[in-house]
C-alpha positions in Angstrom: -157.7 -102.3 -84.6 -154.5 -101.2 -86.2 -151.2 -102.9 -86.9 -148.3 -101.3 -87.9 -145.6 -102.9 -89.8 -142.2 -100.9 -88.8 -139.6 -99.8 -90.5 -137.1 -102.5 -92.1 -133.2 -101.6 -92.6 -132.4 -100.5 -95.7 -129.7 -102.8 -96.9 -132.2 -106.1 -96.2 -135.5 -104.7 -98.1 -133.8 -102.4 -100.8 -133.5 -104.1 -104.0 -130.8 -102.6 -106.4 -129.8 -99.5 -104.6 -126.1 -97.9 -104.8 -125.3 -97.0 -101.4 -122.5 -94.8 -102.3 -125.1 -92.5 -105.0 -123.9 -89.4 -106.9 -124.7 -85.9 -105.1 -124.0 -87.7 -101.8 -123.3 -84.7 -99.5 -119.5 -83.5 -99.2 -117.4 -85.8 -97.3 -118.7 -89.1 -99.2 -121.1 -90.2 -96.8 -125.1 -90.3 -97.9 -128.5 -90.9 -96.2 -129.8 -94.2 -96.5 -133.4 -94.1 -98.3 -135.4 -95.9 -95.6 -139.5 -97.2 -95.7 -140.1 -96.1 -91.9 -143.2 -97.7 -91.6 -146.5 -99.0 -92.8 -150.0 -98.6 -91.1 -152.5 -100.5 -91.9 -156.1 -101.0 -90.2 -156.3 -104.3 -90.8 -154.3 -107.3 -91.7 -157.4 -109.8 -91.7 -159.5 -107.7 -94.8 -163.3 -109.0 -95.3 -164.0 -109.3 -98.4 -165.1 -106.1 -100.2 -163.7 -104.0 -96.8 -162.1 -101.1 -97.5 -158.8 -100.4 -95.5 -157.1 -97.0 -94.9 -153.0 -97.7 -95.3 -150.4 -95.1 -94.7 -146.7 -95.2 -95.5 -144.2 -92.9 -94.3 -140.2 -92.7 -96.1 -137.0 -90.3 -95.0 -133.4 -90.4 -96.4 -134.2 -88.4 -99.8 -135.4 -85.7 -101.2 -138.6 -85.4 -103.6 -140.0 -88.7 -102.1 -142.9 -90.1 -104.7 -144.6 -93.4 -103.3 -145.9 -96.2 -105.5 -148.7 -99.2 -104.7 -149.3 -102.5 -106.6 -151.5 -105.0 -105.3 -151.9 -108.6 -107.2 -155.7 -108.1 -106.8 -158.4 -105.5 -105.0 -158.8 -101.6 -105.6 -156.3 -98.7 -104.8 -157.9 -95.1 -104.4 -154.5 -93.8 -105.0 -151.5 -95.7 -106.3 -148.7 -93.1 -106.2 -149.4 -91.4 -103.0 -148.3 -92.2 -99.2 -151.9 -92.7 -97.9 -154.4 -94.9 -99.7 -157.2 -97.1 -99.2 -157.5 -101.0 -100.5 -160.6 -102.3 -101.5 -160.4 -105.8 -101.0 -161.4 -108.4 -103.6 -164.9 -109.8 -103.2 -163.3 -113.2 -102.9 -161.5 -114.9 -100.2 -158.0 -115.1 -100.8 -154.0 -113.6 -99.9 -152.9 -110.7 -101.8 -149.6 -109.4 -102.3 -149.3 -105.5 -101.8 -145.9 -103.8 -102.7 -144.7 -100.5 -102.6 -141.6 -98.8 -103.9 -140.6 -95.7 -102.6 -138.2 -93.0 -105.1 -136.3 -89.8 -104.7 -134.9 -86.9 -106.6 -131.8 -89.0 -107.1 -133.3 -92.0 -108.3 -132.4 -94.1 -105.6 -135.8 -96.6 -104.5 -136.7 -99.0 -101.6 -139.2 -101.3 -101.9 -141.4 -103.4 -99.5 -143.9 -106.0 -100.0 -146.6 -108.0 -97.8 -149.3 -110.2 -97.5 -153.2 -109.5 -97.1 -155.5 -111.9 -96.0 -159.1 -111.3 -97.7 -161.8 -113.3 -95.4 -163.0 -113.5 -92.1 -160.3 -115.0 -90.3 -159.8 -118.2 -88.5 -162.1 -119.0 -86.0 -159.5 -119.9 -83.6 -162.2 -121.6 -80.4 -164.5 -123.1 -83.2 -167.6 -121.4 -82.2 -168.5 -120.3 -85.5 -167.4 -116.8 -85.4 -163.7 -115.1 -85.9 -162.5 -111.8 -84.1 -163.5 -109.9 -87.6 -166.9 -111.5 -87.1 -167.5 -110.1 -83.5 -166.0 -112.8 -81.8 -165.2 -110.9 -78.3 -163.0 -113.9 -77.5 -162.1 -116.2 -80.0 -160.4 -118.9 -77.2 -163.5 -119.3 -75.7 -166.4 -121.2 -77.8 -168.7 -120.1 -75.2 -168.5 -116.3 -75.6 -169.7 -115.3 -79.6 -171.8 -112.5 -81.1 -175.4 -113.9 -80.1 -174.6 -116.9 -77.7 -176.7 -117.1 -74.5 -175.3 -115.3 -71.7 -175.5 -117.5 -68.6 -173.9 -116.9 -65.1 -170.3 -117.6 -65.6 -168.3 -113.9 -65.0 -168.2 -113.9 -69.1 -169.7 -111.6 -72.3 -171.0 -114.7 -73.7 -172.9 -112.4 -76.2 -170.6 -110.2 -76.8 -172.7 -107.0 -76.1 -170.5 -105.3 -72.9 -172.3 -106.8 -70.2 -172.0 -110.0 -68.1 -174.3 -112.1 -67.6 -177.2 -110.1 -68.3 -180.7 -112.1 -68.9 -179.4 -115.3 -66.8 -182.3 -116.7 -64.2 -179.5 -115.9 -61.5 -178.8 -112.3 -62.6 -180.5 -108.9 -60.8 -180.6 -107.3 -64.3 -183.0 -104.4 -62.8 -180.7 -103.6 -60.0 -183.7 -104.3 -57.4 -182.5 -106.8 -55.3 -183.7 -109.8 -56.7 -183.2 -112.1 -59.5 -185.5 -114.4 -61.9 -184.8 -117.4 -59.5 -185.3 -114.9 -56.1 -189.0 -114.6 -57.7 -188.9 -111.6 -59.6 -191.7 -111.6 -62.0 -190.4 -109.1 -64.1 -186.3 -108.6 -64.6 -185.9 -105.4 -66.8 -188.3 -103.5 -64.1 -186.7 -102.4 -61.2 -190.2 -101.1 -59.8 -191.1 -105.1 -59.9 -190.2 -107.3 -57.3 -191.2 -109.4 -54.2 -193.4 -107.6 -51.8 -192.7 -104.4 -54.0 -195.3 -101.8 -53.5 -198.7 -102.3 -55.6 -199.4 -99.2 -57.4 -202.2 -98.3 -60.3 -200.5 -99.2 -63.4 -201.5 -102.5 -64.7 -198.9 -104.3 -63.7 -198.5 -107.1 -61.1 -195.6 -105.2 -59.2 -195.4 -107.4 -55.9 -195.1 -110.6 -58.2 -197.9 -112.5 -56.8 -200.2 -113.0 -59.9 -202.6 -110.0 -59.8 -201.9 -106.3 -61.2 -203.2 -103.4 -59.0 -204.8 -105.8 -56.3 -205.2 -103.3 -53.5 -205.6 -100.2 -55.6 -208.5 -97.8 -56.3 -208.2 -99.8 -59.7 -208.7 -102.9 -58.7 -212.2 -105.3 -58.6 -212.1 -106.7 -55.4 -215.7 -107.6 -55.4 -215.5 -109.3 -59.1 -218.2 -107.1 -60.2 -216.4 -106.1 -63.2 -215.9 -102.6 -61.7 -213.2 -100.8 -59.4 -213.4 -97.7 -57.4 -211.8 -96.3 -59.9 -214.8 -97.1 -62.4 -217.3 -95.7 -59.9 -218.0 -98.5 -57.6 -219.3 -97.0 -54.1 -219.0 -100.2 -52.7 -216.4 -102.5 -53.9 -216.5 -105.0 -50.7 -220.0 -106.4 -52.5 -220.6 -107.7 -56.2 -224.3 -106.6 -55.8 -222.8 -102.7 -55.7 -222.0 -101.1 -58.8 -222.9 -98.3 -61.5 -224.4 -101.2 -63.6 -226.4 -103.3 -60.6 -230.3 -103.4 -60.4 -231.1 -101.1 -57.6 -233.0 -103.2 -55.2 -234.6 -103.0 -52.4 -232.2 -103.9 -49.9 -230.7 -100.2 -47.8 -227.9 -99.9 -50.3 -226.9 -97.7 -53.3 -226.6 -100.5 -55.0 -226.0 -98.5 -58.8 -224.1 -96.2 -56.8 -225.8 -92.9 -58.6 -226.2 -91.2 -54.5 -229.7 -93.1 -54.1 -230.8 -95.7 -51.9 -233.3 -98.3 -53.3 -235.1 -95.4 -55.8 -237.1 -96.7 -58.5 -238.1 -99.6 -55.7 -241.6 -100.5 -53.5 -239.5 -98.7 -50.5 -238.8 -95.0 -51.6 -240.2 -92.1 -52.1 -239.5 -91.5 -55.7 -241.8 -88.3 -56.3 -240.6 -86.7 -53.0 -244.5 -86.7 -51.7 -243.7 -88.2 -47.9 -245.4 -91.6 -49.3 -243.5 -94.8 -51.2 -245.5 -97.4 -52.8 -245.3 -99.6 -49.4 -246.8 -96.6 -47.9 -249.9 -96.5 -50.0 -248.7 -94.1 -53.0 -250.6 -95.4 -55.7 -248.4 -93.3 -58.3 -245.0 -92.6 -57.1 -243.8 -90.5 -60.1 -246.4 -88.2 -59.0 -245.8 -86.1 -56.0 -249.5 -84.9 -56.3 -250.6 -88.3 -55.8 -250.9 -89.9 -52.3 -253.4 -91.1 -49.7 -255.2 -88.3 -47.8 -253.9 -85.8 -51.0 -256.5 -83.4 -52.3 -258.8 -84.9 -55.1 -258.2 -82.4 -58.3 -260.0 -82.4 -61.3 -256.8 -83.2 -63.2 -257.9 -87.4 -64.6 -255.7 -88.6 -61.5 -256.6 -90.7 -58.8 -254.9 -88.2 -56.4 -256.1 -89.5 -52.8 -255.0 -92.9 -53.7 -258.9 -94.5 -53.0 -259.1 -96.1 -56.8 -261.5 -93.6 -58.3 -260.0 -90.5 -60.4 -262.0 -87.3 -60.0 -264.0 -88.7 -57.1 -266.6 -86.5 -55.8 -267.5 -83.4 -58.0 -265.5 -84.3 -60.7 -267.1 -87.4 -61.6 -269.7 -86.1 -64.5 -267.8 -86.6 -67.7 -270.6 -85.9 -70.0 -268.9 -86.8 -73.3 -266.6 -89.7 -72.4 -263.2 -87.9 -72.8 -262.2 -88.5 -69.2 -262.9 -84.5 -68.2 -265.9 -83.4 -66.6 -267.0 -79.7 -66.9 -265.4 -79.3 -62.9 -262.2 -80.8 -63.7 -261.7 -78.1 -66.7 -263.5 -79.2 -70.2 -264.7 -76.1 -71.4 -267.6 -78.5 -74.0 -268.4 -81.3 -72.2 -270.7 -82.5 -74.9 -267.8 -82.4 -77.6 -265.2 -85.8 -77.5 -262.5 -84.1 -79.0 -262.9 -80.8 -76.4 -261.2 -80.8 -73.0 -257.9 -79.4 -71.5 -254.9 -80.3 -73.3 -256.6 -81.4 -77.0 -254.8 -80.8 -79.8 -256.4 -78.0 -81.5 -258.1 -78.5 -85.0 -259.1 -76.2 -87.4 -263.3 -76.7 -86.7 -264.0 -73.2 -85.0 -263.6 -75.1 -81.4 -261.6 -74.0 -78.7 -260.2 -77.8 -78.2 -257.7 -77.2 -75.9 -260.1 -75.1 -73.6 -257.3 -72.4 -73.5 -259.8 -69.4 -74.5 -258.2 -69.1 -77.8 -259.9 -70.7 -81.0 -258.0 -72.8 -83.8 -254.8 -71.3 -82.3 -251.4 -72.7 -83.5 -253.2 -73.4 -87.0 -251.3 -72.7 -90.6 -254.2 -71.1 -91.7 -254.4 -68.9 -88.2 -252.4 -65.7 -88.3 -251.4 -66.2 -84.2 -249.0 -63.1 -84.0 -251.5 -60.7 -86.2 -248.9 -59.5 -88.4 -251.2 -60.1 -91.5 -249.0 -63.9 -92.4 -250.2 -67.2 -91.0 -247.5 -70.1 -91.9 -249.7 -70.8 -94.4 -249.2 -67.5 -96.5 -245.6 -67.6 -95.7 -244.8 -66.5 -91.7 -241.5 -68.5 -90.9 -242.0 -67.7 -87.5 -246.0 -67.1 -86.1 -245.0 -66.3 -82.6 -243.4 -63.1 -83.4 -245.2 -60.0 -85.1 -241.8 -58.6 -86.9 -241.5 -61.7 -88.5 -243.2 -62.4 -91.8 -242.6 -62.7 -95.6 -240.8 -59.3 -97.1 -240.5 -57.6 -93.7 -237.0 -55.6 -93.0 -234.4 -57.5 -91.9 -233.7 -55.9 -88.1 -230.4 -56.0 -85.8 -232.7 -57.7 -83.0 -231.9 -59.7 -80.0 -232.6 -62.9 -80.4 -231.7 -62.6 -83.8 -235.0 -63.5 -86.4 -234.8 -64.0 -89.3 -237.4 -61.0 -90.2 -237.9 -61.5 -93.8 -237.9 -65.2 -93.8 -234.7 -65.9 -96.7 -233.3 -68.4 -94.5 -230.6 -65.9 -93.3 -230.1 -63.9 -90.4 -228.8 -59.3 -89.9 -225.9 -61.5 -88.7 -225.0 -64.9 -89.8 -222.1 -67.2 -88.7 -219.6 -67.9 -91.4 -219.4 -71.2 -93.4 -216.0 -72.9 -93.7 -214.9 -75.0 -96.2 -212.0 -77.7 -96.7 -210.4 -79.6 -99.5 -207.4 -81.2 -100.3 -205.3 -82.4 -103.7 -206.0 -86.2 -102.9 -207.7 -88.5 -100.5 -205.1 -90.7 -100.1 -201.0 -90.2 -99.7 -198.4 -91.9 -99.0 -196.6 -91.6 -95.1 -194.4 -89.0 -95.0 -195.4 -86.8 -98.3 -196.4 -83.2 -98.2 -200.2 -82.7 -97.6 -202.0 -79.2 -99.2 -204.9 -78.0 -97.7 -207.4 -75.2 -98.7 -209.7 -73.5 -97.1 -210.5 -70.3 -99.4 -213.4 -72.1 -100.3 -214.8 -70.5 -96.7 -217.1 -68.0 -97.0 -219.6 -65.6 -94.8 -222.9 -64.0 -95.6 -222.3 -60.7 -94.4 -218.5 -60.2 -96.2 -216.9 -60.3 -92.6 -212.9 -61.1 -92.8 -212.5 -64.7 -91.8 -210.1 -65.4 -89.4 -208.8 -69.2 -90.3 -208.0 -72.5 -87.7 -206.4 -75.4 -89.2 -206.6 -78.3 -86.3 -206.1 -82.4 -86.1 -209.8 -83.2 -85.7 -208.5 -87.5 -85.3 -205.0 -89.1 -85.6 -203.6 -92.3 -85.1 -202.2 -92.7 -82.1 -199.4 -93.4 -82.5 -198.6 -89.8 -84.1 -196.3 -87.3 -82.9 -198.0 -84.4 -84.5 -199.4 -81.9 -82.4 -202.4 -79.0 -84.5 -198.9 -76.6 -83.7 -197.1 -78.4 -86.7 -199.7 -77.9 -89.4 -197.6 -75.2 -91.1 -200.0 -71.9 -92.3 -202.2 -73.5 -89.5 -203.8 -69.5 -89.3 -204.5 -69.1 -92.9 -206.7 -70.1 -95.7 -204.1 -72.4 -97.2 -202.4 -74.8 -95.1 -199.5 -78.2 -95.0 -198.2 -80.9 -93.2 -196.6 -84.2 -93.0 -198.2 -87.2 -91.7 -195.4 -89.0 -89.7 -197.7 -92.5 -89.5 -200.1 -94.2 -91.8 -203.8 -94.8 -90.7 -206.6 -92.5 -90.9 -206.7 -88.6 -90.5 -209.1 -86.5 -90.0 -208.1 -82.9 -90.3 -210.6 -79.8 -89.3 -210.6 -75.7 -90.8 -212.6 -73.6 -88.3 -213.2 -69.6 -89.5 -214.5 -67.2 -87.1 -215.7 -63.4 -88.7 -215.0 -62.0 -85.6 -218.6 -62.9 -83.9 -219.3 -66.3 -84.8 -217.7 -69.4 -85.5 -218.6 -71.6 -88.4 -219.2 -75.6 -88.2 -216.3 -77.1 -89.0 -215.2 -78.6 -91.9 -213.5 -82.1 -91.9 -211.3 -83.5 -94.6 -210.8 -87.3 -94.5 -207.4 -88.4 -95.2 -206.0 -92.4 -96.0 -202.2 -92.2 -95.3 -200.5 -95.3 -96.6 -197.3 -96.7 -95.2 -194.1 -96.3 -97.4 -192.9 -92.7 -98.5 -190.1 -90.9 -95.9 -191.7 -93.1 -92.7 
C-alpha cells in the first residue's frame, strides 16, 4: 500500500526563506520553491522493513535534496529517491528533508514514522501489517478458522473454504450433505465407483463393484486372477478340490484330484488308474517290460517279464542286458568295470578315463568338451557354429565383451555431481566397445530418467541424483556382436547437498 503525503504551501513549511530572492526574473515577481510531494510505501514500518520514499520539488533551479532521520538507515541521503531501513526496535522516527536551489533558497518538511506492527485495531491478535485482511473484525485474521459466515476468516482469498457446510470440490455436495471426501470432486454420494482405491460413492468401501474388488473375501479380486470371485473357495491360491470347479483358477477343473485324468490316458484314479502321472499306466493297458504296473492288476512286469534273475527289478525280457549282474540293467549309471551298465551297447561310456568322441583326449587327459571330436587340449581355435571352445583356454573364436564400472565414492551427498567410469571395459578379441550407461534401481521418488545420465554413450559418464536413498546404476558395452553382463555400481546418496 502507498501513501502519499502532498504538497504543502510554501509560506506554512518553509523555514527562513526570502520570498522576494535576488535573480528573481524581471518584473520583481519569483517562483516559490515548493516540496510537491512525498511517497512513501509505508507509514506503519516493521521493524527492520525497508521502505522505498520519493520526493519530488519545482520552483528553482539546480534542486539538490537532503534526508535526516532521528534513527534507521538511509541508502541515499542527498538524493530525491531513497530507501529507510527502519530501526530494529519499535519506536516513532522523525524524517526531515530540506530541499535547495542554485539560489540558495530551501524548503523543508518533516514527518513521523511509526516502526512496529501497528495497532491491532479488532483485538484479534494481528494488525493490517501482520496480514490482518480486516482489522474490524476479530473473526477474520491470518490463520483463523474459516466457518460459513460470507467472510475470509483466514485471510487466504476464499470464503468459507474447509467449513462442514461448504462444497469446496464444486460437486454438489458438502461435508454435512455426506461427502466423504471435500477436495475431490470425483467423490461424492452415489458417485460412480471406479478402480482407484478410493471409496468414491462415500459408503465405506473403495472399488466395491470393480474388477478390483474382493467380493468373495478370498483375499483376491478379478483383477488378481480370481475366475470366480462370487465364491471364497475360488482363487489362484485355493486347494483344487474335487468339487467341478477351477477352484485355483489355472484353466483346470479338479486336476491333481481322485476325479481327473491327470496323465491324459482316458482313466482317473476313480476310474481305476493306478498311476495317474503316467499315461502308460491304466487298466486293460499293455503290460511292458519297463518296472511299471502298466495294466493296473498290482503286479509290475506280469507275465514274461517276471524273471528278474539278479534282484535289480529288470528281467532279461524287460531289457537287462546281464541279468546276473546287480548293478547291470537299463538306465544304470555306468562305472568304469568293463560292463556295459546301462545296457546301451556301449562300454564304460561317459567315463573321464574314456575318450567318447575319439579325438585322442578323454576329460581325463584334458578334453573340455568329450562329445565333440574338434574339441580337445591344443586343437585350433575354429569360427564354428555353435561356437566351442576348440582349444579348451576357457575362451571362445568369438567372445562377448566384459564391462566394467566404478565410481570416485560409494557414498554422496543429494544433489552433488556423480563420475562414472567405464574404461575399465574390455573385450577378448579387441572389438570397439560401444558403451550404455542406464539406472539399473532408483528411489522412487526420482525424476531421473537413464536420458539424463550425461555421456550416457561413452566410457565416462555423470549425473546428479535429485533424491537420497539407494542407487543402483548399470554400464552395458556391446562389440558389435555381443553384449556383456552388466556391471552395477552401488551408490548411498545422503540427504543434504543442492536437494
Amino acid at each position: 500500500m502507498q501513501r502519499t503525503i502532498a504538497s504543502w504551501p510554501l509560506s506554512l513549511l518553509a523555514v527562513g526563506v526570502l520570498l522576494s530572492a535576488t535573480g528573481c526574473p524581471t518584473g520583481g515577481v519569483s517562483t516559490p520553491l515548493n516540496i510537491d510531494t512525498v511517497t512513501l510505501e509505508q507509514t506503519v514500518i516493521q521493524p527492520g522493513e525497508t521502505i522505498a520514499i520519493v520526493a519530488s520539488a519545482s520552483g528553482g533551479e539546480g534542486l539538490s535534496y537532503t534526508w535526516a532521520a532521528e534513527a534507521g538507515e538511509l541508502s541515499a541521503a542527498s538524493a530525491a529517491e531513497t530507501t529507510w531501513t527502519a530501526p530494529e526496535v519499535a519506536q516513532l522516527v522523525r524524517l526531515d528533508l530540506t530541499v535547495a536551489d542554485a539560489d540558495d533558497r530551501s524548503v523543508s518538511i518533516g514527518f513521523d514514522l511509526v516502526v512496529g506492527a501497528g495497532i491491532d485495531h479488532d483485538g484479534d491478535g494481528y494488525t493490517v501489517r501482520q496480514g490482518d485482511c480486516d482489522d474490524t473484525n476479530s473473526a477474520v485474521y491470518p490463520g483463523a478458522p474459516d466457518v460459513q459466515d460470507g467472510f475470509d476468516n483466514d485471510c487466504d482469498g476464499e470464503l468459507d473454504e474447509g467449513s462442514p457446510e461448504s462444497d469446496d470440490d464444486g460437486d454438489g455436495f458438502a461435508d454435512l450433505e455426506g461427502d466423504c471426501d471435500d477436495a475431490d470432486p470425483a467423490v461424492y454420494p452415489d458417485a460412480p465407483e471406479t478402480i482407484n482405491g478410493i471409496d468414491d460413492d462415500c459408503d465405506g468401501e473403495a472399488d466395491e463393484g470393480t474388477e478390483a474388488f474382493d467380493d468373495d473375501g478370498d483375499g483376491f479380486s478379478e483383477q488378481d486372477g480370481d475366475c470366480n470371485d462370487l465364491t471364497s473357495a475360488v482363487s489362484p491360491s485355493a486347494p483344487e478340490v474335487l468339487d467341478g470347479l477351477d477352484n485355483n483358477c489355472d484353466g483346470d477343473v479338479d486336476e491333481g484330484t481322485a476325479g481327473f485324468d491327470d496323465d491324459g490316458d482316458g482313466f482317473t484314479e476313480l476310474a481305476g488308474d493306478c498311476d495317474d502321472d503316467d499315461s502308460a499306466s491304466y487298466p486293460t493297458a499293455t503290460e511292458v517290460a519297463d518296472g511299471a504296473d502298466n495294466d493296473c492288476n498290482g503286479v509290475v512286469d506280469d507275465g514274461p517279464f517276471m524273471t528278474d534273475d539278479d534282484g535289480d527289478g529288470w528281467s532279461e525280457l524287460a531289457g537287462d542286458c546281464d541279468d546276473d549282474d546287480f548293478y547291470s540293467f537299463p538306465g544304470a549309471p555306468e562305472w568304469g568295470d568293463g560292463q556295459d551298465n546301462d545296457c546301451d551297447g556301449s562300454v564304460d561310456e561317459d567315463m573321464d578315463t574314456t575318450d567318447d568322441d575319439g579325438d585322442g583326449q578323454s576329460e581325463a587327459d584334458g578334453d573340455c568338451d568329450d562329445y565333440v571330436d574338434s574339441v580337445y587340449t591344443g586343437a585350433t581355435e575354429l569360427d564354428d557354429t555353435p561356437d566351442f571352445d576348440n582349444n579348451c583356454d576357457g575362451w571362445f573364436f568369438v567372445n562377448a565383451p566384459f564391462a566394467a564400472a566404478v565410481t570416485g565414492a560409494t557414498s554422496v551427498a543429494c544433489g552433488d555431481l556423480v563420475s562414472l567410469d567405464g574404461s575399465g571395459s574390455w573385450d577378448p578379441d579387441s572389438d570397439t566397445l560401444e558403451y550404455y550407461w542406464f539406472f539399473s534401481f532408483q528411489p522412487i521418488n526420482s525424476g531421473l530418467e537413464t536420458e539424463d545420465i550425461t555421456g550416457g554413450t561413452t566410457d565416462t559418464a555423470e549425473f546428479t541424483p535429485d533424491v537420497p536413498g539407494v542407487w543402483q546404476i548399470g554400464l552395458l558395452v556391446n562389440d558389435g556382436m555381443f553384449n556383456s553382463t552388466p556391471a552395477i555400481i552401488t551408490l548411498d546418496v545422503t540427504a543434504g547437498g543442492g536437494c
